[in-house]
N, CA and C atoms as a LAMMPS dump frame, in Angstrom:
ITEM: TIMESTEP
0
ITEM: NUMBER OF ATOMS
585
ITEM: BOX BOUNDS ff ff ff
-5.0000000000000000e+02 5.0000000000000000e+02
-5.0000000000000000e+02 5.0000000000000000e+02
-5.0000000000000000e+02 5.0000000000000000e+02
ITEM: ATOMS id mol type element x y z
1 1 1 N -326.612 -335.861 307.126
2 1 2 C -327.425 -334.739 307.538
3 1 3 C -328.749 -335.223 308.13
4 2 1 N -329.048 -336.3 307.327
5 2 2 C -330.743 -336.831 308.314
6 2 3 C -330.343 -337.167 309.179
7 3 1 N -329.282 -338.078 309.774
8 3 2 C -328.679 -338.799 311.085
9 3 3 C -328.715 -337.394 312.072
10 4 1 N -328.516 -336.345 312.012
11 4 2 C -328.136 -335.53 312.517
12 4 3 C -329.708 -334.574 312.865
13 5 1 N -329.877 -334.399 312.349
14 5 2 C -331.59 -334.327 312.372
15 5 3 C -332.705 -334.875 313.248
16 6 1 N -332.148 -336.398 312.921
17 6 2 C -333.065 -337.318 313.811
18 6 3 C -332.486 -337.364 315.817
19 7 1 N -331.255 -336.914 315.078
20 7 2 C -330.835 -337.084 316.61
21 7 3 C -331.163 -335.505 317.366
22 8 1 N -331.246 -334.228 316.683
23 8 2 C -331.553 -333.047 317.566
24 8 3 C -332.884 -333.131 317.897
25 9 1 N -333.578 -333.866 316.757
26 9 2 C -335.289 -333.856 317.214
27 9 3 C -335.467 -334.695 318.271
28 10 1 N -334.979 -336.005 318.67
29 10 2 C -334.816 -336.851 319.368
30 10 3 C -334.59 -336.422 320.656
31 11 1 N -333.328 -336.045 320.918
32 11 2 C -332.93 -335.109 322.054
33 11 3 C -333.547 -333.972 322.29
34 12 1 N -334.352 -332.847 320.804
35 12 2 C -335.493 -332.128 322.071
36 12 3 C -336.493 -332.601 322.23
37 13 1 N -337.272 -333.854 321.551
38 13 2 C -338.165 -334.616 322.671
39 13 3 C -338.132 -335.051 323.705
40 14 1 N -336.937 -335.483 324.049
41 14 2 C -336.459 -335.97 325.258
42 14 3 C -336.557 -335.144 326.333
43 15 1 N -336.014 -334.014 326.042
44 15 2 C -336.053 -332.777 326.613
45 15 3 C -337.485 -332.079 327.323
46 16 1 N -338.578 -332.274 326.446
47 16 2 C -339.853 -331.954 326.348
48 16 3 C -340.554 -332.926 327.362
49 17 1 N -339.898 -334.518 327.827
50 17 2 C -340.642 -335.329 328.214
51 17 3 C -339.762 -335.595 329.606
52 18 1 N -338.649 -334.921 329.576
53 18 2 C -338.123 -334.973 331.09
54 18 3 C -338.177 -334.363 332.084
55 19 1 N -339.362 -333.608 332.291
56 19 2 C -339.905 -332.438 333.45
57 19 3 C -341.286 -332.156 332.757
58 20 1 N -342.2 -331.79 333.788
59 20 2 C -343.353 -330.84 333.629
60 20 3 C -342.937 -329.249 334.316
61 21 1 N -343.747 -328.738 333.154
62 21 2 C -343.266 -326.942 333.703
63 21 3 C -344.789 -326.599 333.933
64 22 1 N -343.946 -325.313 334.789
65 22 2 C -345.728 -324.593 335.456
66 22 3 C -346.164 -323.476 334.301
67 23 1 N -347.694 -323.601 334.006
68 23 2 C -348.222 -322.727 333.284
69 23 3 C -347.66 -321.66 333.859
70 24 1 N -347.428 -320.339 332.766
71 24 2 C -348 -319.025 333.383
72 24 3 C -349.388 -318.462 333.469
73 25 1 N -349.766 -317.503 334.368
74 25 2 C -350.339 -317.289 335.031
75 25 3 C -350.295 -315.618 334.472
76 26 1 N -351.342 -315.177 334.899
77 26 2 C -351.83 -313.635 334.852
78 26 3 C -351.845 -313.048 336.033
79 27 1 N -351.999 -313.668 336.943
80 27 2 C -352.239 -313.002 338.171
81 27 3 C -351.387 -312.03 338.617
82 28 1 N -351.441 -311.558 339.682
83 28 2 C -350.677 -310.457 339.899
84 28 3 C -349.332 -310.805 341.001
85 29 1 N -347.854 -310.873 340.636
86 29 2 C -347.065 -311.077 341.106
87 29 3 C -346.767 -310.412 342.442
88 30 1 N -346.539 -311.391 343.371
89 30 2 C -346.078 -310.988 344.457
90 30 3 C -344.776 -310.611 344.797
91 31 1 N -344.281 -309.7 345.778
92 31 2 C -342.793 -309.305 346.361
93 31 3 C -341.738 -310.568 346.314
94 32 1 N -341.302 -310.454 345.034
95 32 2 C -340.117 -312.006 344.746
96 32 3 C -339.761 -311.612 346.456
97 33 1 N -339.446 -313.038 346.571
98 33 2 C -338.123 -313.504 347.887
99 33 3 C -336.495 -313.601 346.863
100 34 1 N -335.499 -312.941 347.567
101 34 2 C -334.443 -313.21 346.938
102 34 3 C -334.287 -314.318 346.581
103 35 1 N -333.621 -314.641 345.002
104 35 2 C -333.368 -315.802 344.355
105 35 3 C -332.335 -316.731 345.553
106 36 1 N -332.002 -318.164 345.561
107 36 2 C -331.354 -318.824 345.993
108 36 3 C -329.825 -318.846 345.179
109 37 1 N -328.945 -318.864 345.809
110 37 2 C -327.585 -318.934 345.547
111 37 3 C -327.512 -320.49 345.327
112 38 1 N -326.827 -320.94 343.956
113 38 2 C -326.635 -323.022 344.239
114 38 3 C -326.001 -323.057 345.045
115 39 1 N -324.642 -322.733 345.348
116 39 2 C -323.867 -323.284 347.036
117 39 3 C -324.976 -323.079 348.442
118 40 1 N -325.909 -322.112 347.957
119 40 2 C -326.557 -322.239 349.447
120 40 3 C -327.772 -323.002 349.609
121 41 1 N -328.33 -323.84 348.094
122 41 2 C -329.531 -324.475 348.151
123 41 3 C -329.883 -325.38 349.374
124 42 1 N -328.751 -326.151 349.157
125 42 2 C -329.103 -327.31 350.229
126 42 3 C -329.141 -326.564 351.192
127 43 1 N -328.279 -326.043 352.192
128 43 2 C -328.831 -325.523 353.67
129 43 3 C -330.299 -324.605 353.221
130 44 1 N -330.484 -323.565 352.207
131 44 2 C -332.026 -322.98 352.572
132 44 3 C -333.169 -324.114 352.504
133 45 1 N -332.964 -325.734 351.099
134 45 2 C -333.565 -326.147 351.334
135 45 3 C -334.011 -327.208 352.868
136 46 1 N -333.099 -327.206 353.242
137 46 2 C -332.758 -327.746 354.818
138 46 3 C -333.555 -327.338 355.63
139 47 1 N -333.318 -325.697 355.369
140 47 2 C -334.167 -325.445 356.746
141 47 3 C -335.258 -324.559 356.328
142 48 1 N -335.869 -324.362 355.58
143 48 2 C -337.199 -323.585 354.74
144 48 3 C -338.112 -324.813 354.303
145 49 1 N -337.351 -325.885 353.804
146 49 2 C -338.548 -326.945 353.052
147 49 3 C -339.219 -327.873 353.802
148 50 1 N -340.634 -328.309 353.578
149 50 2 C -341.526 -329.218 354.275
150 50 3 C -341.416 -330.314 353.653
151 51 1 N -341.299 -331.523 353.874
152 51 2 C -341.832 -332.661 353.333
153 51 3 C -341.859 -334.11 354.175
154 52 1 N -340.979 -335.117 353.376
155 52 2 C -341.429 -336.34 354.074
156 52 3 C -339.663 -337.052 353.871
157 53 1 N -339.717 -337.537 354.34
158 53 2 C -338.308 -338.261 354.181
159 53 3 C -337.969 -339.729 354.031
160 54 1 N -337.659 -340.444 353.287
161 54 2 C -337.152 -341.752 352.644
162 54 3 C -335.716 -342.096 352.794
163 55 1 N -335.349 -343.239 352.896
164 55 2 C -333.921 -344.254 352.52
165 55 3 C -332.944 -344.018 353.509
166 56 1 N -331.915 -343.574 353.707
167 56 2 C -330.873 -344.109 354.551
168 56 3 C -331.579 -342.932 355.518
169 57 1 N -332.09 -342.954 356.596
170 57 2 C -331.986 -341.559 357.465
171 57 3 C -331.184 -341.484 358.407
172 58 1 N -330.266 -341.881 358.361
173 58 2 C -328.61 -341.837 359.312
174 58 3 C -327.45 -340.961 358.438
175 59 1 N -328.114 -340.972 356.322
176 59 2 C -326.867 -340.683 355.907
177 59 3 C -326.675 -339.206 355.778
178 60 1 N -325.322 -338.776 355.876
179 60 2 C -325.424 -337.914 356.173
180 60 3 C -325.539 -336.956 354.885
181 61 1 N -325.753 -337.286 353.591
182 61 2 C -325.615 -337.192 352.473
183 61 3 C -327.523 -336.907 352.304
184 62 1 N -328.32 -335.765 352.411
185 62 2 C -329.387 -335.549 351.583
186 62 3 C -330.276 -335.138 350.541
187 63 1 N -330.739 -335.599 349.744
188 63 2 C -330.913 -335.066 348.581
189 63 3 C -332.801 -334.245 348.609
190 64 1 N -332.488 -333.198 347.986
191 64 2 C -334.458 -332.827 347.64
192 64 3 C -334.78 -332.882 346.647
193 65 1 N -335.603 -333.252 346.863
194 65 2 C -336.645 -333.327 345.484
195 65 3 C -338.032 -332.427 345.725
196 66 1 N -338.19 -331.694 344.537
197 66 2 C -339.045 -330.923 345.153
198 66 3 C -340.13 -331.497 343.384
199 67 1 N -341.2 -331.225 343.637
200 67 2 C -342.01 -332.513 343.127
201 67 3 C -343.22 -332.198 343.116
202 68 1 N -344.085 -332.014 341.933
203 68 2 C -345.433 -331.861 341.962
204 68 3 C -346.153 -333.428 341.753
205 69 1 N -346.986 -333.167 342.636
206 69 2 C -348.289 -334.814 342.631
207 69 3 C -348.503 -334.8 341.489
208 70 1 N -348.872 -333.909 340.599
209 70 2 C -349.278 -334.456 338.835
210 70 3 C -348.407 -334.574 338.169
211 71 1 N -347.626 -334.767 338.429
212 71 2 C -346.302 -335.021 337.192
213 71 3 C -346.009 -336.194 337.316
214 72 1 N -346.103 -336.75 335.973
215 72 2 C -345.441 -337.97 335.499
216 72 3 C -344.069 -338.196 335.289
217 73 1 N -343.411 -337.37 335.245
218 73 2 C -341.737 -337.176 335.439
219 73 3 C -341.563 -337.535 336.945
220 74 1 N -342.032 -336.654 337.703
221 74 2 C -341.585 -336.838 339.218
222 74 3 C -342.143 -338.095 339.834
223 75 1 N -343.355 -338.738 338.786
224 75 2 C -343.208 -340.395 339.559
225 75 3 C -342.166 -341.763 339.203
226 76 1 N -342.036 -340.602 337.826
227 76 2 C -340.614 -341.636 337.633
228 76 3 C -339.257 -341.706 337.764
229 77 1 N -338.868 -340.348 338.542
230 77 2 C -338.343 -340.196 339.52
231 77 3 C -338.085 -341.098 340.977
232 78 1 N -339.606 -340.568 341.35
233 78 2 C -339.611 -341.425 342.836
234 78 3 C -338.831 -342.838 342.486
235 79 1 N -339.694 -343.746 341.513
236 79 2 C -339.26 -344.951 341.101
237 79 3 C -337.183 -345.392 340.55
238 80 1 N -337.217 -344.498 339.893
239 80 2 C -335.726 -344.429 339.73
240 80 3 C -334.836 -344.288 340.939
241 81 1 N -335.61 -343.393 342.371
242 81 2 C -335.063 -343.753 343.376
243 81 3 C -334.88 -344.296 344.449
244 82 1 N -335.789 -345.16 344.21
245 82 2 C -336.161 -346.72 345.395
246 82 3 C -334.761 -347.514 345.67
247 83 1 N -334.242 -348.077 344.27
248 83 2 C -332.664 -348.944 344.544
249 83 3 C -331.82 -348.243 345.17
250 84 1 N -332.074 -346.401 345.402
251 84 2 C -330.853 -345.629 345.674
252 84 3 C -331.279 -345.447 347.332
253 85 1 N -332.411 -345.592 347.676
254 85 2 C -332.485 -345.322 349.085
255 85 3 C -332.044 -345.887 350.29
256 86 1 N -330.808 -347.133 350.255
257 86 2 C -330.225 -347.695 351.069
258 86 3 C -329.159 -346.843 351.166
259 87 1 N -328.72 -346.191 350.245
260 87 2 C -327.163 -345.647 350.519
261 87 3 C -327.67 -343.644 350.771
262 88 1 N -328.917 -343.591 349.967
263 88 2 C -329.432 -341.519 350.164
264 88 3 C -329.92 -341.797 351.271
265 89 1 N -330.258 -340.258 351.919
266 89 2 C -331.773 -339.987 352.727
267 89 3 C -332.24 -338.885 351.528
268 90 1 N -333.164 -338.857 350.827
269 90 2 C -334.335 -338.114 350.097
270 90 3 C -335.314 -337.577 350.871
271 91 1 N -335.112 -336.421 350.648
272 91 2 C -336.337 -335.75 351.282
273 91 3 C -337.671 -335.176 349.841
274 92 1 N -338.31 -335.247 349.975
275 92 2 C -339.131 -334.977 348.735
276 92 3 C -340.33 -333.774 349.206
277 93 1 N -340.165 -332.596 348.903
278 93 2 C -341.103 -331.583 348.807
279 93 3 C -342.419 -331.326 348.073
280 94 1 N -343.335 -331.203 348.5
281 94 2 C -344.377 -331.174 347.353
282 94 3 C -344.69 -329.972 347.22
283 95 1 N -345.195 -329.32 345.858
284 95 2 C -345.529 -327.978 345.722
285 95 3 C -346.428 -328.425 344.858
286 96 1 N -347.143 -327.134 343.999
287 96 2 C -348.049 -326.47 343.695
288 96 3 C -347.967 -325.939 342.177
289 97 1 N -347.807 -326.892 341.574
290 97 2 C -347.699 -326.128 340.076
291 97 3 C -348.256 -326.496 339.064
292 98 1 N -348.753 -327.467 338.618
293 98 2 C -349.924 -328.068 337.587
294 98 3 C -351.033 -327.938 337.642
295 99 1 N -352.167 -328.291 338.402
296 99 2 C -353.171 -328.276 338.672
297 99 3 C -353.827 -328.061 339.873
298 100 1 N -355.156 -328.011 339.78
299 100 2 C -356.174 -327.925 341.111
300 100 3 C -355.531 -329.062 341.908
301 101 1 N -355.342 -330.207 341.205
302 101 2 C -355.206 -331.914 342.363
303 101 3 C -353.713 -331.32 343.11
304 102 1 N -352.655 -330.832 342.36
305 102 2 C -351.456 -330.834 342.861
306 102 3 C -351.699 -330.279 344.47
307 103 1 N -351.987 -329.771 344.776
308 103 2 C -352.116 -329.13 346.215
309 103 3 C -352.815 -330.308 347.372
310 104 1 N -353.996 -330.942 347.152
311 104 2 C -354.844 -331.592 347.702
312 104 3 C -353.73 -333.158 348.175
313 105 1 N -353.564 -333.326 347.025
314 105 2 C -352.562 -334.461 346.572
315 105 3 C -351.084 -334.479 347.52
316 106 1 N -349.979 -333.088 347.333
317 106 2 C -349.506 -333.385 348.368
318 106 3 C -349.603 -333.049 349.86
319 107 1 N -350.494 -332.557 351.031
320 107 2 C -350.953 -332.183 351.541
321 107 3 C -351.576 -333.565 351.964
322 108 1 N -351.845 -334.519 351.296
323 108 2 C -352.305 -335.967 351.633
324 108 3 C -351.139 -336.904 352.073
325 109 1 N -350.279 -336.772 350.946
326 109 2 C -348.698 -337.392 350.825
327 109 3 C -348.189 -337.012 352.41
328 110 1 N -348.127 -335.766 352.316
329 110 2 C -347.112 -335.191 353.546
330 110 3 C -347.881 -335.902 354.688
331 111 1 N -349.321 -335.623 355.533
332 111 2 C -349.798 -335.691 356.376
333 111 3 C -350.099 -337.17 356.439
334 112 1 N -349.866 -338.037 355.602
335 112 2 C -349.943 -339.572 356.004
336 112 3 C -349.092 -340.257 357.131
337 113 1 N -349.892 -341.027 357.541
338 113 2 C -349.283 -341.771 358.49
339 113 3 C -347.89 -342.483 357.635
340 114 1 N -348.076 -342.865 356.826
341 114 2 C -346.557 -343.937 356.505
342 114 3 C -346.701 -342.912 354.754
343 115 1 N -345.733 -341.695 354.713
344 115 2 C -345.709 -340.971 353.497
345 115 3 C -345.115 -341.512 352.368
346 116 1 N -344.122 -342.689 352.515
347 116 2 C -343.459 -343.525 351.615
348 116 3 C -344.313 -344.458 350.931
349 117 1 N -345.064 -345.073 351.66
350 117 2 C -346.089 -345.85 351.565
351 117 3 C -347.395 -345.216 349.994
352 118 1 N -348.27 -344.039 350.754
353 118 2 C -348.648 -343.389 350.15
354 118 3 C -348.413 -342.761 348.804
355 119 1 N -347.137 -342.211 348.989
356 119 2 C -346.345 -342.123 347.815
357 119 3 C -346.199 -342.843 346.803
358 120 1 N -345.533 -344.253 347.158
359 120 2 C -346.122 -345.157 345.866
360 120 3 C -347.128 -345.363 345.68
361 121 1 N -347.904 -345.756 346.033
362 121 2 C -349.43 -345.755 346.033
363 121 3 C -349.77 -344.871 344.718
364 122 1 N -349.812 -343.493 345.385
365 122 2 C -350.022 -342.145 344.382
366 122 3 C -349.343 -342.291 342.85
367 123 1 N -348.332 -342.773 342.937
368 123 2 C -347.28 -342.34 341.773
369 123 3 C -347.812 -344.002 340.847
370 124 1 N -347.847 -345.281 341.539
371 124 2 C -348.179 -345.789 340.741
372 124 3 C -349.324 -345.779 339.889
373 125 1 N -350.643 -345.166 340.371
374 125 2 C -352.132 -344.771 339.866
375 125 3 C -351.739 -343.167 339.023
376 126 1 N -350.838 -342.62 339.811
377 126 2 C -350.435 -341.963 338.438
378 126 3 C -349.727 -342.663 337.226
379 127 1 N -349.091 -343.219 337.027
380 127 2 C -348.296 -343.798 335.948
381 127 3 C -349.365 -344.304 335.152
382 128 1 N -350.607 -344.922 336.115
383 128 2 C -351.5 -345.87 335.126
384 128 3 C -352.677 -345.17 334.495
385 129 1 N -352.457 -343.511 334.456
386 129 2 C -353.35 -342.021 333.763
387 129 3 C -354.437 -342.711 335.013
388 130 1 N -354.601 -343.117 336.27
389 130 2 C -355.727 -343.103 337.489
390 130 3 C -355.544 -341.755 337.864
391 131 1 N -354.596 -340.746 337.487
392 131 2 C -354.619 -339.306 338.365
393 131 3 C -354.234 -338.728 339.61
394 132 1 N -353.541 -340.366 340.069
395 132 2 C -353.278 -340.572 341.263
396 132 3 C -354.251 -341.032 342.369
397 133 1 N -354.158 -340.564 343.688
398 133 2 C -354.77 -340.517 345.002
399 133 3 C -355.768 -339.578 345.058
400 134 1 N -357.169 -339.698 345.456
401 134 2 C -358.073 -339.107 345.679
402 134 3 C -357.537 -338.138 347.121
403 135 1 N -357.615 -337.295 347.523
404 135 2 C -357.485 -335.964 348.332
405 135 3 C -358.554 -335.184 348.249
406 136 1 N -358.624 -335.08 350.021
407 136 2 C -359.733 -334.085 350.302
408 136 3 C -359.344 -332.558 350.304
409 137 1 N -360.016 -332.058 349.772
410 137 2 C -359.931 -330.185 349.582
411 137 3 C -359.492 -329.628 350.904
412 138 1 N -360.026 -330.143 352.04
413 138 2 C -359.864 -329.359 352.91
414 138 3 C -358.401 -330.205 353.702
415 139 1 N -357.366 -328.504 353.755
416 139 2 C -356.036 -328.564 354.316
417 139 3 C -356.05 -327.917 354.785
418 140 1 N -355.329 -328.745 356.205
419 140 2 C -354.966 -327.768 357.213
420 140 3 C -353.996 -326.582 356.683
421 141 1 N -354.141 -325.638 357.349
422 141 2 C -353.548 -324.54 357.141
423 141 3 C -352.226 -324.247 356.923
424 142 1 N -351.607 -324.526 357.795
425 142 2 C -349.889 -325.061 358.078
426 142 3 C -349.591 -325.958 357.01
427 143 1 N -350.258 -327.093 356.365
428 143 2 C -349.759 -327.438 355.867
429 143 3 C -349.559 -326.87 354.409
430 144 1 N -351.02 -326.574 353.942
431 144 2 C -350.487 -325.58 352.522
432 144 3 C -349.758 -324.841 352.555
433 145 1 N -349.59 -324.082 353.572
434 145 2 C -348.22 -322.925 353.908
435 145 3 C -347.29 -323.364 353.294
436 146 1 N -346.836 -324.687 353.774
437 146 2 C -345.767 -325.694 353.583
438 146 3 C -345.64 -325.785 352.241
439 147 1 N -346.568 -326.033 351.537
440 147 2 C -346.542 -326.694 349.984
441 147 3 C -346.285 -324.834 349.534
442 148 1 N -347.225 -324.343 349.526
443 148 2 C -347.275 -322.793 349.211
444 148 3 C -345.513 -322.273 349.006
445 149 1 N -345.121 -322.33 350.474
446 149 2 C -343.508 -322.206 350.501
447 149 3 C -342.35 -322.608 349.791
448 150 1 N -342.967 -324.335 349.894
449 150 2 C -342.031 -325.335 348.637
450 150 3 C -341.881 -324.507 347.35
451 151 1 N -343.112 -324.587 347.039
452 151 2 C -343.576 -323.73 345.654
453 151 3 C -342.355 -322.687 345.544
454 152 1 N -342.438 -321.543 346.4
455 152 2 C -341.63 -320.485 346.155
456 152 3 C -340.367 -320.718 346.165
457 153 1 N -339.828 -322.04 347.247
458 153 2 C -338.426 -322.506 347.1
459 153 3 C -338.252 -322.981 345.757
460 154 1 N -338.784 -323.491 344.858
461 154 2 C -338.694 -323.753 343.598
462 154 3 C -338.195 -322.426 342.923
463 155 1 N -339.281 -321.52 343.018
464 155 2 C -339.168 -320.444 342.185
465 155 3 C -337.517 -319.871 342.33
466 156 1 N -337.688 -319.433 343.607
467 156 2 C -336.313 -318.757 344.217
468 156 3 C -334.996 -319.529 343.686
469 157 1 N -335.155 -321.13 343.352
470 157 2 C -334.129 -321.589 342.938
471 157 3 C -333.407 -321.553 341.745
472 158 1 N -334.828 -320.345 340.494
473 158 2 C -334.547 -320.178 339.308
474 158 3 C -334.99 -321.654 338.614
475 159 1 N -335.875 -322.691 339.189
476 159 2 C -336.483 -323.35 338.323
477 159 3 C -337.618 -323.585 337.867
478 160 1 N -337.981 -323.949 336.547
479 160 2 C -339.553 -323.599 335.802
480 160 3 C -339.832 -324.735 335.81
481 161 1 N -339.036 -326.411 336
482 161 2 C -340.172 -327.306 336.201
483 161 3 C -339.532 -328.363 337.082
484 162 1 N -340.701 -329.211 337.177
485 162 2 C -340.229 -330.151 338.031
486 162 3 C -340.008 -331.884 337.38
487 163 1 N -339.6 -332.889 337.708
488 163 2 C -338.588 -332.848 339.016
489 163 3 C -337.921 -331.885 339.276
490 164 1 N -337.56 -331.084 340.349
491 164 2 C -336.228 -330.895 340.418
492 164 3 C -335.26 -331.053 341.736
493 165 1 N -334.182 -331.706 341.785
494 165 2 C -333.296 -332.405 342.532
495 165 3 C -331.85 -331.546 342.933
496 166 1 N -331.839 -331.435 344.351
497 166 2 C -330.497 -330.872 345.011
498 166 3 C -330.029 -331.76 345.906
499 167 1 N -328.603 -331.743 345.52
500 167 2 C -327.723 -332.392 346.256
501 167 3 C -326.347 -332.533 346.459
502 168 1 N -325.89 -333.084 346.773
503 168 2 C -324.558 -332.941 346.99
504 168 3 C -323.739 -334.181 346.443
505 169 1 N -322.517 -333.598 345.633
506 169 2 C -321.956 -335.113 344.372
507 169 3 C -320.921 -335.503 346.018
508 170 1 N -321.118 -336.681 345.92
509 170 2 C -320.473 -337.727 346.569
510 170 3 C -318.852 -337.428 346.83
511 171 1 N -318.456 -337.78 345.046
512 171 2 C -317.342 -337.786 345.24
513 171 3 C -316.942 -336.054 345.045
514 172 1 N -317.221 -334.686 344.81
515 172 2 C -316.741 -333.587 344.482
516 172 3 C -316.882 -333.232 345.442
517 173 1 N -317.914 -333.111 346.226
518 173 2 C -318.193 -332.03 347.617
519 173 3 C -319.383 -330.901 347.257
520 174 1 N -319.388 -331.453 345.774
521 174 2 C -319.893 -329.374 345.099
522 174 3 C -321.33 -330.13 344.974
523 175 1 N -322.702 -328.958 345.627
524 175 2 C -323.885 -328.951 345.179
525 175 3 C -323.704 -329.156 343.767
526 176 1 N -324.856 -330.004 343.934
527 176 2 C -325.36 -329.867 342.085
528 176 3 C -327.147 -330.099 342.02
529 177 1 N -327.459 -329.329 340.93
530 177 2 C -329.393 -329.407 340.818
531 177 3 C -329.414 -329.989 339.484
532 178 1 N -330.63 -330.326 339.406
533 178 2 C -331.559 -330.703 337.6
534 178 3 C -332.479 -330.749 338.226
535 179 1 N -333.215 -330.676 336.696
536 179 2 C -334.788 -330.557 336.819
537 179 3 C -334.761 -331.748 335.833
538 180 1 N -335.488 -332.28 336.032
539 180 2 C -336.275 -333.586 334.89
540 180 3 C -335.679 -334.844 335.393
541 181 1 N -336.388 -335.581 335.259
542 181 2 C -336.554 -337.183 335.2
543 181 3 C -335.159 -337.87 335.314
544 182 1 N -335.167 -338.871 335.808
545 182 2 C -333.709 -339.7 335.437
546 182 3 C -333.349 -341.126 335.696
547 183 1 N -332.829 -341.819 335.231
548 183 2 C -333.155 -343.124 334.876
549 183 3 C -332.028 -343.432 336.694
550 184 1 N -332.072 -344.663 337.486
551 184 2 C -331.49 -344.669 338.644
552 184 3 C -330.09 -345.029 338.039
553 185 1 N -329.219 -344.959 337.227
554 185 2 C -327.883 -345.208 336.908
555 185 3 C -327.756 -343.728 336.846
556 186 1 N -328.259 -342.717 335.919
557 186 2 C -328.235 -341.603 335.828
558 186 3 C -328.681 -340.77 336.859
559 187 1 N -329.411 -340.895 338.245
560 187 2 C -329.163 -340.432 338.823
561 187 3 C -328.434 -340.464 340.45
562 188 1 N -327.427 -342.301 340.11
563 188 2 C -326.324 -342.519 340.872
564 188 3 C -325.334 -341.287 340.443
565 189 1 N -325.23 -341.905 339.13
566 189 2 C -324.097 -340.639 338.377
567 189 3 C -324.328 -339.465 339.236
568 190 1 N -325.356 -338.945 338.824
569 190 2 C -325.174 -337.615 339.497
570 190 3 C -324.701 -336.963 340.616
571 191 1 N -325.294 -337.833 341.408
572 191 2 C -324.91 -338.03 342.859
573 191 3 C -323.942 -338.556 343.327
574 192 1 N -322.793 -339.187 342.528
575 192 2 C -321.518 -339.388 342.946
576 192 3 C -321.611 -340.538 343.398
577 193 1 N -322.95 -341.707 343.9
578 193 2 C -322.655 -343.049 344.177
579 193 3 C -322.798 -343.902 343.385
580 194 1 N -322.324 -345.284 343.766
581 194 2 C -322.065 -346.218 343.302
582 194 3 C -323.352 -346.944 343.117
583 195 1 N -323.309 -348.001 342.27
584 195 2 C -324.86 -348.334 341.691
585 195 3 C -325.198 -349.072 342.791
């Protein structure tokens, strides 16, 4: 019975430490956009989402990540998917859900000259509690739109935190999503490729 114990507490820590979720909020809710259908994620995220793009960009196989700058899950993410970017193309979305920095932060990411670059950059000074990349307040317009939008593509997808990852399994054909963190064996698995 303790074995059993140690292992549900275990697994909902795990649970607790594999995504950041967005506070709620008081404010006053806006006109939902219809929720997203999973068979139709990938094409709305296709052609609705802003971001930056990484690893194979010939394959025809893409995955999103949609990804807040303050989360420590989603930099260990990014990192879990460096070995996988010879065989994915990753597209990575930034939105708007933790904090004041989250916005400034990706809005920096996106509009960089080399966004991959930057990206690690960011994620490693996050990992080391640096907070990441310093970002200036002032964004162009279009581009918060962009993040603003991401944001709602999140929502619409029915998810409360981030990481969260769409794509398509390799070997099934069938979309598949998660939210939270994942080690790069675990998220070959997912994705149907080979290590």
């Amino acid at each position: 019975m303790q074995r059993r114990h140690f292992s549900l507490s275990l697994i909902a820590s795990l649970a607790v430490l594999a995504a950041c979720s967005k506070q709620e909020t008081a404010s006053p809710a806006a006109p939902a956009a219809p929720p997203i259908a999973p068979g139709q994620a990938l094409e709305v995220l296709a052609r609705e989402g802003k971001g930056f793009t990484v690893g194979a960009l010939m394959s025809a196989n893409t995955v999103y990540v949609l990804f807040d700058p303050q989360c420590p899950h989603c930099a260990h993410l990014w990192q879990s998917s460096i070995p996988l970017q010879g065989k994915v193309k990753f597209t990575w979305l930034p939105v708007s859900l933790l904090n004041a920095k989250s916005l400034p932060q990706g809005a920096a990411i996106m509009t960089a000259a080399n966004p991959a670059e930057t990206m690690n950059t960011h994620e490693r000074e996050l990992l080391a509690n640096g907070g990441g990349i310093s970002a200036s307040a002032s964004i162009p317009p279009e581009v918060e739109a962009a993040i603003k939008n991401n944001t709602a593509l999140l929502d619409r997808l029915g998810a409360t935190s981030v990481p969260f990852v769409v794509g398509k399994h390799q070997g099934s054909g069938q979309v598949v999503s998660q939210a939270g963190s994942m080690s790069t064996q675990a998220l070959a698995q997912f994705l149907g490729i080979g290590p």
